[in-house]
TORFI-300923 format. One record per atom (N, C-alpha, C): x, y, z; residue in one letter. Coordinates in steps of 0.1 Angstrom, whole numbers, padded with zeros to 4 digits, always signed. Each point is the difference from the previous one (the first is absolute). Example, Ala and Ser with C-alpha at 12.3 -4.5 7.8 and 13.67 -1.06 7.14 Angstrom:
+0132-0057+0078A
-0009+0012+0000A
+0009+0012+0000A
-0004+0011-0007S
+0009+0011+0000S
-0008+0011+0008S
This chain:
+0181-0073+0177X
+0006+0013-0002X
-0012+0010-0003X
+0002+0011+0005X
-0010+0010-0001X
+0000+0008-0011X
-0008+0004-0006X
-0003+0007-0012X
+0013+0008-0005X
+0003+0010+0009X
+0013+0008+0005X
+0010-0007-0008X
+0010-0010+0007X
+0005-0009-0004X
-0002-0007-0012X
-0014-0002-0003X
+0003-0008-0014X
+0001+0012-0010X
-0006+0013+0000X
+0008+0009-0010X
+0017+0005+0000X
+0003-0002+0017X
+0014+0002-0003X
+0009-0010-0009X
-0008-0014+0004X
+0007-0010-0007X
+0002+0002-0014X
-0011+0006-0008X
-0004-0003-0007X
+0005+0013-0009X
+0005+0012+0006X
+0011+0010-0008X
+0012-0006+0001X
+0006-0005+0011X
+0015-0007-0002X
-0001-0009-0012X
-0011-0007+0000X
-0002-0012-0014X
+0005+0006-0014X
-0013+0013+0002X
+0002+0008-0012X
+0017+0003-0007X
+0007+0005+0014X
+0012+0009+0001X
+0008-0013-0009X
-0001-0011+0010X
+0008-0012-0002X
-0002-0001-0021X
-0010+0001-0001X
-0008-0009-0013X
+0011+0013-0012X
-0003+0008+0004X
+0005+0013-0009X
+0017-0004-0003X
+0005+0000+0010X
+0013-0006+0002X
+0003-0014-0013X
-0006-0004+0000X
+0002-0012-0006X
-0002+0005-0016X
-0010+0006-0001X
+0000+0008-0016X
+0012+0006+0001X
+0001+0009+0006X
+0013+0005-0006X
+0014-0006-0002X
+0000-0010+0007X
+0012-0013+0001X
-0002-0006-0014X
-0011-0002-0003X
-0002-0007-0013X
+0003+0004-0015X
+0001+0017+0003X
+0004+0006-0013X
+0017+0002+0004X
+0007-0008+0008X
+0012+0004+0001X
+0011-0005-0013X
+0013-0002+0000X
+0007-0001-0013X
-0002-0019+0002X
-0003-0001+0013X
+0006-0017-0002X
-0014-0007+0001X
-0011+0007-0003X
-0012-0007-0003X
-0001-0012-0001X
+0005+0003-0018X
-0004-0014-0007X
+0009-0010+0004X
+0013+0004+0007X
+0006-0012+0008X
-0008-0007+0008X
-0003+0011+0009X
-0008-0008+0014X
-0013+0000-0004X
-0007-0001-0003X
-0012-0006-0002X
-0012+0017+0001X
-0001+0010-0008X
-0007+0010+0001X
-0009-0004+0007X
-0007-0008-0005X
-0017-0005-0003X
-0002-0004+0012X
+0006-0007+0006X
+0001-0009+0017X
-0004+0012+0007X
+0010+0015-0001X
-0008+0006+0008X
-0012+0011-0001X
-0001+0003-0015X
-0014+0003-0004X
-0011-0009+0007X
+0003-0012-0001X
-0009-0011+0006X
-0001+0001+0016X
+0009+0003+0009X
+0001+0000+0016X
-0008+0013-0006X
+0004+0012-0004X
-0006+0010+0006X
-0015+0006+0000X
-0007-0017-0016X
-0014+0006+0000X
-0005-0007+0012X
+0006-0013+0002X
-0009-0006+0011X
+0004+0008+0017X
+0009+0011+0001X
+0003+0009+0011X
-0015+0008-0002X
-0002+0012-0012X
-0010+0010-0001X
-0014-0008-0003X
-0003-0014-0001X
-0012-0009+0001X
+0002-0001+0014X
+0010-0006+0011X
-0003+0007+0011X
-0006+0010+0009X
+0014+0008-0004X
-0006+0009+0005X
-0015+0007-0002X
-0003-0002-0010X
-0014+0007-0004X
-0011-0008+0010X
-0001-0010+0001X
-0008-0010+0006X
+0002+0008+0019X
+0010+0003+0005X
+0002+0004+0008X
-0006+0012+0007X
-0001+0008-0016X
-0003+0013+0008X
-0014-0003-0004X
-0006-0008-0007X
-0012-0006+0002X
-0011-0002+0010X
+0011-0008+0010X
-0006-0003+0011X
-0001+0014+0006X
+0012+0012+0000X
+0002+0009+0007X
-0011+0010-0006X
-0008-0003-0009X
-0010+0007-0005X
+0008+0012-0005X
+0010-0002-0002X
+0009+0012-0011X
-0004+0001-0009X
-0012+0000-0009X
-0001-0002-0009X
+0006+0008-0015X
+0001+0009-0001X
+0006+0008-0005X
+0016-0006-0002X
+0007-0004+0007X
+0013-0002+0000X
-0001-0016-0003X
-0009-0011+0003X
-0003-0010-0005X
-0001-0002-0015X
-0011+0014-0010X
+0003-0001-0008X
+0008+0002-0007X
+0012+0012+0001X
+0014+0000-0002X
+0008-0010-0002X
+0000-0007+0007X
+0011-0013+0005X
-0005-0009-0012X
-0015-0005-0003X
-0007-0007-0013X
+0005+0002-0009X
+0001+0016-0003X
+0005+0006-0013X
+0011+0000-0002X
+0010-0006+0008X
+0011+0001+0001X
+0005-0017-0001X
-0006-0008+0000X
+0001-0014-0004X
-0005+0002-0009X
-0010+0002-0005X
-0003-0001-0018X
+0007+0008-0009X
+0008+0006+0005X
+0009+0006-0010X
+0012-0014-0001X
+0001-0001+0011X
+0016-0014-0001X
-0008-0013-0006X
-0012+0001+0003X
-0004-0015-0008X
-0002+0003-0017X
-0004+0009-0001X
+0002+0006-0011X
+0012+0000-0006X
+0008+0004+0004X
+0021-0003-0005X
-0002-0014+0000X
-0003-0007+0009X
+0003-0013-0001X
-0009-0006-0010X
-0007+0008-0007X
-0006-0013-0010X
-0012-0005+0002X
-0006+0004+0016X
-0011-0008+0003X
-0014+0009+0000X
-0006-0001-0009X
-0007+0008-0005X
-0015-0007+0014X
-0004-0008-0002X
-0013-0008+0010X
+0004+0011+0014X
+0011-0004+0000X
+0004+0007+0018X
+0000+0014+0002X
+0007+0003-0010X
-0002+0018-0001X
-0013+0006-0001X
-0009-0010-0009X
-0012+0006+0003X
-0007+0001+0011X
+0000-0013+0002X
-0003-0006+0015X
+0003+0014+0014X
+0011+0003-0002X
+0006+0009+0010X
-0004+0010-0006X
-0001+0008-0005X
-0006+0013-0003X
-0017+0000+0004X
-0008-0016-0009X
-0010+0005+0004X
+0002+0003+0023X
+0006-0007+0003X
-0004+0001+0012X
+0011+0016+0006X
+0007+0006-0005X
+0001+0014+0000X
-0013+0007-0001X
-0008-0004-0014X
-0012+0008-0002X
-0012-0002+0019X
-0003-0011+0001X
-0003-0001+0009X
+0001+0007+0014X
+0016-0002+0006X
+0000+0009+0009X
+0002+0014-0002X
+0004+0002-0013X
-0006+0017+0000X
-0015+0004+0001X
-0005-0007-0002X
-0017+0001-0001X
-0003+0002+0015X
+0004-0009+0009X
-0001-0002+0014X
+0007+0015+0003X
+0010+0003-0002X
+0008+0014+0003X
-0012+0008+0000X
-0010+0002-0014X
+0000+0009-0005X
-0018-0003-0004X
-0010-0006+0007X
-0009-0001-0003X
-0009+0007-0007X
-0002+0009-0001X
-0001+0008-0007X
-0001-0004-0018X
+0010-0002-0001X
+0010-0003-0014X
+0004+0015-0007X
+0003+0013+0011X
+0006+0011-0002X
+0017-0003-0012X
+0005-0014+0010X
+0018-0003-0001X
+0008+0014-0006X
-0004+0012+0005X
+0009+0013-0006X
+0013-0004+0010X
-0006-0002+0013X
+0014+0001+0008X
+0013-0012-0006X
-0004-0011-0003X
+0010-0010-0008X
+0000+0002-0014X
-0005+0015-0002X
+0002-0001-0014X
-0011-0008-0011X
-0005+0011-0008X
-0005-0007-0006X
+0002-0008-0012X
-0010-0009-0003X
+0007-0010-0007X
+0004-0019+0003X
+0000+0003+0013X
+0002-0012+0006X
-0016-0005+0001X
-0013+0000-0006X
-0008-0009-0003X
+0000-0005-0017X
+0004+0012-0007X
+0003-0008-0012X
+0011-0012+0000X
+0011+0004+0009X
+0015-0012-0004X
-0012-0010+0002X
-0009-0002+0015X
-0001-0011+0005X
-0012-0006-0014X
-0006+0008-0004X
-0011-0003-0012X
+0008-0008-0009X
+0012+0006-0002X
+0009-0005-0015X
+0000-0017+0007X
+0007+0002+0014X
+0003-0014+0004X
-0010-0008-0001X
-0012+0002+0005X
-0011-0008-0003X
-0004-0005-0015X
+0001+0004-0005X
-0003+0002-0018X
+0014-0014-0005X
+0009+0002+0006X
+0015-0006-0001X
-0003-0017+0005X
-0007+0001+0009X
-0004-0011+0009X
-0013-0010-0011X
-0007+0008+0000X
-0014-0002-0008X
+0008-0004-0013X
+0006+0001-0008X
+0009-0004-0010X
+0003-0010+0000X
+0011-0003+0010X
+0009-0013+0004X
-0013-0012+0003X
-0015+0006+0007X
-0011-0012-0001X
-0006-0001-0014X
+0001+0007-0010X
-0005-0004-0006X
+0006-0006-0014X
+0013+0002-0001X
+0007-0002-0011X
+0010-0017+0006X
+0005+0004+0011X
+0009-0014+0003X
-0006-0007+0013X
-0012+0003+0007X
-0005-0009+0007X
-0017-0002-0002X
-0001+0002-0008X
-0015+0004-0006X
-0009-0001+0014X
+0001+0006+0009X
-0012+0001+0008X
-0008+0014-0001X
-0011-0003-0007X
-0009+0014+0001X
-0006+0004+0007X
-0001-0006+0010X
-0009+0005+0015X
+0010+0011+0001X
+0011-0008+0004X
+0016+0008+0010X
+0002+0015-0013X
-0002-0004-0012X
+0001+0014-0005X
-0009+0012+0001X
-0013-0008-0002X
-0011+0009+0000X
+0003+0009+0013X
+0004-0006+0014X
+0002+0006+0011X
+0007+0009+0003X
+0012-0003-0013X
+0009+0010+0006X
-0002+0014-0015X
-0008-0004-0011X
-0001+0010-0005X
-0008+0008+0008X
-0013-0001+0005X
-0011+0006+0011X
+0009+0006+0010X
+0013-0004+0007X
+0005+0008+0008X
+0011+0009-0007X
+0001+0002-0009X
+0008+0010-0012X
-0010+0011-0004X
-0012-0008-0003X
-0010+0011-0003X
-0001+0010+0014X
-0001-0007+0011X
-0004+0010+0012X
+0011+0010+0003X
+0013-0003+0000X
+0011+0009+0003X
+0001+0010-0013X
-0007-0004-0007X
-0001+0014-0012X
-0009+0005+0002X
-0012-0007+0003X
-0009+0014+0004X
+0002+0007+0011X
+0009-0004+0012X
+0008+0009+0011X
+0007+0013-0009X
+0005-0001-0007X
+0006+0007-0007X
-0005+0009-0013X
-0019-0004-0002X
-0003+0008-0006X
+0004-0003-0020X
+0010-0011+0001X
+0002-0006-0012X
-0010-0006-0005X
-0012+0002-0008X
-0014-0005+0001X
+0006-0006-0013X
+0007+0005-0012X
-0002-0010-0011X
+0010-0016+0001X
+0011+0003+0009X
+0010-0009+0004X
-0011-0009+0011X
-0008+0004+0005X
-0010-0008+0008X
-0008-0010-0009X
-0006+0010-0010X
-0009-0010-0010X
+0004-0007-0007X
+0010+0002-0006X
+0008-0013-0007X
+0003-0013+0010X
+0001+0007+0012X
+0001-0013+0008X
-0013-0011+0006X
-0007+0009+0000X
-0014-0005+0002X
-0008-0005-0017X
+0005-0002-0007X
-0006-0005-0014X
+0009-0006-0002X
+0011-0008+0006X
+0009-0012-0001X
-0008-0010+0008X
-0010+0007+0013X
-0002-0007+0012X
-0017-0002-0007X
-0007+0006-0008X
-0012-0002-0008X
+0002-0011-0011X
+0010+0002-0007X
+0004-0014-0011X
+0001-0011+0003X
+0007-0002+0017X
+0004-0012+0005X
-0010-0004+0007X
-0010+0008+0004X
-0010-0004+0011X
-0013-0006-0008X
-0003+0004-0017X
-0006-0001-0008X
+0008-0014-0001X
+0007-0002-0008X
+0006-0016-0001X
-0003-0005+0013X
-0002+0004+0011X
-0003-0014+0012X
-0014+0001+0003X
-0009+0005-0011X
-0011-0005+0004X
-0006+0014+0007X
+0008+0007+0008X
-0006+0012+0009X
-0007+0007-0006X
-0010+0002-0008X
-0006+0007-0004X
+0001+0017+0002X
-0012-0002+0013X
-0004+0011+0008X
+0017+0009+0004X
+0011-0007+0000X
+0009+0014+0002X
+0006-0002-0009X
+0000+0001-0010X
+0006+0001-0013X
-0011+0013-0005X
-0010-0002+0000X
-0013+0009-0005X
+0002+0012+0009X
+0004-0001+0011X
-0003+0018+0010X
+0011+0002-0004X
+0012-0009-0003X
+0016+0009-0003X
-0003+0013-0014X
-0007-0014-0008X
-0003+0009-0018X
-0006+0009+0003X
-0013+0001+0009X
-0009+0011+0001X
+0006+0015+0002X
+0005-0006+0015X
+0011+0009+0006X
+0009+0009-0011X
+0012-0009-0007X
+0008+0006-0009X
-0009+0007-0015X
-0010-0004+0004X
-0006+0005-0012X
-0003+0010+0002X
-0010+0006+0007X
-0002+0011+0005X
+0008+0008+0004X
+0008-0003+0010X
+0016+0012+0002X
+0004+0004-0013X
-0003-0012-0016X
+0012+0006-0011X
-0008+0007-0008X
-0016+0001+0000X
-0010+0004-0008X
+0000+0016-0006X
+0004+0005+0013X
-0001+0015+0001X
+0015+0008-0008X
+0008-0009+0004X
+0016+0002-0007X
+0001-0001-0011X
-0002+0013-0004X
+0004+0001-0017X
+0013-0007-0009X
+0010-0002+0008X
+0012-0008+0000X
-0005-0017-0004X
-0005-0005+0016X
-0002-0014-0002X
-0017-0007-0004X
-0007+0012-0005X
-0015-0003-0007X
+0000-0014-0003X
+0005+0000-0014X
+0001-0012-0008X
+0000-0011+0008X
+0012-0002+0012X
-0004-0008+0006X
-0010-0010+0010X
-0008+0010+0000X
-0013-0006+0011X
-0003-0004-0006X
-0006-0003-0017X
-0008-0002-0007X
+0002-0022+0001X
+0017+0006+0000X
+0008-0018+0003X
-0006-0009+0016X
-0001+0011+0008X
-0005-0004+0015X
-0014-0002+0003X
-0007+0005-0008X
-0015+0002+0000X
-0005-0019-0010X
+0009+0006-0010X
+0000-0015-0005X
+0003-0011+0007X
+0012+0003+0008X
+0005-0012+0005X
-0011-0008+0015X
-0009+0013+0007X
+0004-0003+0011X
-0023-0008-0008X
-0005+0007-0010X
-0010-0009-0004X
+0003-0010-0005X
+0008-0006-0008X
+0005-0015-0003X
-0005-0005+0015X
+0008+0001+0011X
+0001-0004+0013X
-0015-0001+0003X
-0009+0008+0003X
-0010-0002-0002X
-0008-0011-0006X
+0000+0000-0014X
-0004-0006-0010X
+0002-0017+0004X
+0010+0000+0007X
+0009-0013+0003X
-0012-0007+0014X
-0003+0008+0007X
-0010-0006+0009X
-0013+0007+0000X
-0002+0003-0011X
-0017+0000+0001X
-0004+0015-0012X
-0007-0009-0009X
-0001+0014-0016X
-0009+0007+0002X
-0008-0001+0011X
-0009+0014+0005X
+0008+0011+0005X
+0009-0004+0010X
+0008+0008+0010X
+0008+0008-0014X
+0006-0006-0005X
+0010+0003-0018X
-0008+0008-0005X
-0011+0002-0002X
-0013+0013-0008X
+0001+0011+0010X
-0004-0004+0011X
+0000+0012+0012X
+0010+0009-0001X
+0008-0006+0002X
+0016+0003+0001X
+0003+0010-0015X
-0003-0004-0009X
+0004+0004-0014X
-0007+0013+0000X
-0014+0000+0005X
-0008+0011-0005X
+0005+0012+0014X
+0005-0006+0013X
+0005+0012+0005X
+0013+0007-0005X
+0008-0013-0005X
+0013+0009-0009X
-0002+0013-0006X
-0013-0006-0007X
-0005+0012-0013X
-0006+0009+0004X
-0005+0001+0014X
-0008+0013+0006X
+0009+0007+0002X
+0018-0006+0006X
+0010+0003+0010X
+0005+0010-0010X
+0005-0011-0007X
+0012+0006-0010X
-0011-0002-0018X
-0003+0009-0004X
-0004-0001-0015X
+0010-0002-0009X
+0012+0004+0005X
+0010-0002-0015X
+0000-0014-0003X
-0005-0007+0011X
+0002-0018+0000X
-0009-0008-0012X
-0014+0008-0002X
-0007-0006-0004X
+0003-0002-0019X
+0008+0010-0007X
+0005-0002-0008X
+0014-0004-0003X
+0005-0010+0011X
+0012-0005+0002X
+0000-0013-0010X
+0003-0012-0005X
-0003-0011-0005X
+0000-0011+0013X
+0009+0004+0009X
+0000-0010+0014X
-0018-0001+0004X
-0005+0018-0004X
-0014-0005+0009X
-0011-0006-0013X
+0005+0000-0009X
-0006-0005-0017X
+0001-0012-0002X
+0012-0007+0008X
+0000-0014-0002X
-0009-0006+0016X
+0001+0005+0012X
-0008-0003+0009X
-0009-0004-0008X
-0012+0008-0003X
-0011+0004-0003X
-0005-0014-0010X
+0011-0003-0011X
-0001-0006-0009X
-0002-0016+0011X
+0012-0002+0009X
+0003-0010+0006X
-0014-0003+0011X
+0000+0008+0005X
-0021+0000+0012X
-0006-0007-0012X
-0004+0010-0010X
-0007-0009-0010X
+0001-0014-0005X
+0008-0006-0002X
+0008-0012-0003X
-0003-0011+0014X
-0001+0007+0008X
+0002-0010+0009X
-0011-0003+0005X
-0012+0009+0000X
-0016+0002+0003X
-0003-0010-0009X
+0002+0001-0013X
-0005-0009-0013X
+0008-0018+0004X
+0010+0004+0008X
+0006-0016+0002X
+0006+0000-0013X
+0010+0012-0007X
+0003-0002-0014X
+0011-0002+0001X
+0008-0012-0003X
+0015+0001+0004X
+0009+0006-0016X
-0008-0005-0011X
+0010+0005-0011X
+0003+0016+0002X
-0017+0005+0002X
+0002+0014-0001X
+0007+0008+0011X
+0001-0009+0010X
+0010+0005+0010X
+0014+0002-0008X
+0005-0015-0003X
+0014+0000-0004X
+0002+0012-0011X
-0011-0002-0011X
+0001+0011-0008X
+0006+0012+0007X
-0012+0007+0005X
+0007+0015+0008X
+0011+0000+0003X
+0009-0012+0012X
+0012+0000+0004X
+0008+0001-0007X
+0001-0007-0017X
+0006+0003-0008X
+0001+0011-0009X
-0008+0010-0001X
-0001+0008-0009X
+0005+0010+0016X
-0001+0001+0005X
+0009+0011+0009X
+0013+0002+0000X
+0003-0022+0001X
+0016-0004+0003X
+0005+0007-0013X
-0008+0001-0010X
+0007+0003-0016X
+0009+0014+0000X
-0010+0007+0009X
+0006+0011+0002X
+0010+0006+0009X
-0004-0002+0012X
+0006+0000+0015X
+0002-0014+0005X
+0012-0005-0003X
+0006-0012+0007X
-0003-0007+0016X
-0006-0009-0003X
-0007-0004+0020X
+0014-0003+0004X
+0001+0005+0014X
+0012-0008+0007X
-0004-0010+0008X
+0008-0012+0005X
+0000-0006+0008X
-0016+0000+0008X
+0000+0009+0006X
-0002+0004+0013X
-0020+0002+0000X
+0001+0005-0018X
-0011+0002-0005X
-0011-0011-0005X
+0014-0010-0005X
-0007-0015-0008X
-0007-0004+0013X
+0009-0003+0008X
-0005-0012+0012X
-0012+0012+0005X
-0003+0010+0001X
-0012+0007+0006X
-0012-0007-0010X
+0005+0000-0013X
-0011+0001-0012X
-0002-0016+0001X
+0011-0004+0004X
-0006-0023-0004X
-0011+0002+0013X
+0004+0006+0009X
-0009-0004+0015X
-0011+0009-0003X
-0002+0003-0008X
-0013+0008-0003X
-0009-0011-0008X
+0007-0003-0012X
-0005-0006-0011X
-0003-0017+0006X
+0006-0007+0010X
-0002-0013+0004X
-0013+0007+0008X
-0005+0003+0007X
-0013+0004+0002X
-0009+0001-0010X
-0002+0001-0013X
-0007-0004-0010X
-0003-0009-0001X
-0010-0012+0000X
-0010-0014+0001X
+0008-0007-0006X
+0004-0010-0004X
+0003-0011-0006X
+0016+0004-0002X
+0008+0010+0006X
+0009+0005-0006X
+0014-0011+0009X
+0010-0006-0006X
+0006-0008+0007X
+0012+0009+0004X
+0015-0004-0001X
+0014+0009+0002X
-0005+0009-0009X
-0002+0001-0016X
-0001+0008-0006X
+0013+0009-0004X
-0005+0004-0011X
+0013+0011-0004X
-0006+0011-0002X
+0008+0013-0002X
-0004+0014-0007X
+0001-0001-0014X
+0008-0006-0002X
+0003+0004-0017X
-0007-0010-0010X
């Protein structure tokens, strides 16, 4: 069938699929089975969309997406809905290379960001895969920056720096911090916070190699000065030291006398043990 043809097919789908929603909200619903044809009519507009796909409709491809993630959504099925929106976000993108999307309205790269974020959730909480999340936060981040949403971007990209620090990644966990550090430095609003990224992304450092961890520290302090009387850069400094000397008490010490004050999370300890097992003779070890 020719292109032609598979878009015509592929509005009757539509036409057909619409029909069925509105059959569904009728009085005898819950008699006949509502849901049955909420169900025929996402997998009609998952057709169709695929249809005008081929027909390089793309524009009207994404429509049809967004229009199954709304019914998978009624239905409960949250994986699928996102699933189907991100691929709305997609062929709008193809519509609209650019990433203008005024003509479909703006907004349709945030829905698809939310979906991504939605997706990245469902891997990390009930299927624990953090590759699969990391991936789909990094494609949430990108549809916000389409949209100029730069703090909705960073948050998503310092989910994708925490988890990539836990797998070892070093090196992009450290440009994410740099990155978010610098964009927040200048913002009188989110100051305070770089001070946390600047910290975070020298731990990472510190984690494969305590020369690179000084370097790093002393450009903080050329970058951003407010850093250098921060305690994050006071316990660095304490911690270089400690670990030059091969001193593991006085490591732990520092760790502790920070935690006294500002509580380590999670996220912090496991940075600080993989720092401190690097110290000579040092076994699993503890902080406390």
């Amino acid at each position: 069938m020719d292109s032609a043809g598979k878009e015509r097919e592929a509005v009757q789908l539509m036409a057909e699929a619409e029909k069925r929603v509105k059959g569904s909200h009728s009085f005898l619903r819950g008699l006949f089975g509502g849901n049955t044809r909420v169900e025929e009519a996402c997998e009609m507009y998952t057709r169709a969309a695929n249809m005008f796909k081929i027909a390089k409709n793309w524009s009207a491809a994404g429509n049809a997406f967004c229009q199954a993630a709304k019914l998978h959504m009624q239905l409960q099925s949250k994986h699928d809905s996102a699933t189907s929106f991100v691929d709305a976000g997609n062929a709008y993108k193809k519509a609209d290379p650019q990433g203008k999307a005024a003509a479909f309205g703006i907004g349709r790269f945030t829905i698809a960001a939310k979906h991504h974020i939605t997706i990245a959730e469902i891997y990390e909480a009930e299927l624990v895969d953090i590759e699969k999340a990391i991936a789909h936060y990094e494609q949430a981040a990108d549809y916000y920056k389409g949209e100029e949403s730069n703090s909705s971007a960073n948050k998503c990209l310092l989910k994708v720096a925490a988890y990539a620090a836990q797998l070892e990644q070093y090196q992009k966990a450290i440009e994410i911090y740099e990155q978010v550090g610098t964009n927040t430095m200048d913002n009188p609003l989110l100051k305070y916070s770089a001070k946390e990224y600047f910290f975070k992304a020298a731990l990472c450092h510190f984690i494969v190699d305590e020369l690179n961890a000084k370097l790093a520290l002393e450009k903080y302090e050329e970058m951003f000065p407010a850093f250098t009387d921060s305690r994050e850069c006071k316990l660095l400094k304490k911690l270089l030291e400690a670990h030059e000397e091969q001193n593991s008490e006085a490591y732990t010490e520092a760790v502790k006398e920070f935690d006294s004050i500002s509580r380590l999370d999670q996220w912090l300890t496991t940075m600080l043990l993989r720092i401190k097992k690097t110290i000579q003779g040092e076994g699993d070890g503890d902080l406390k």
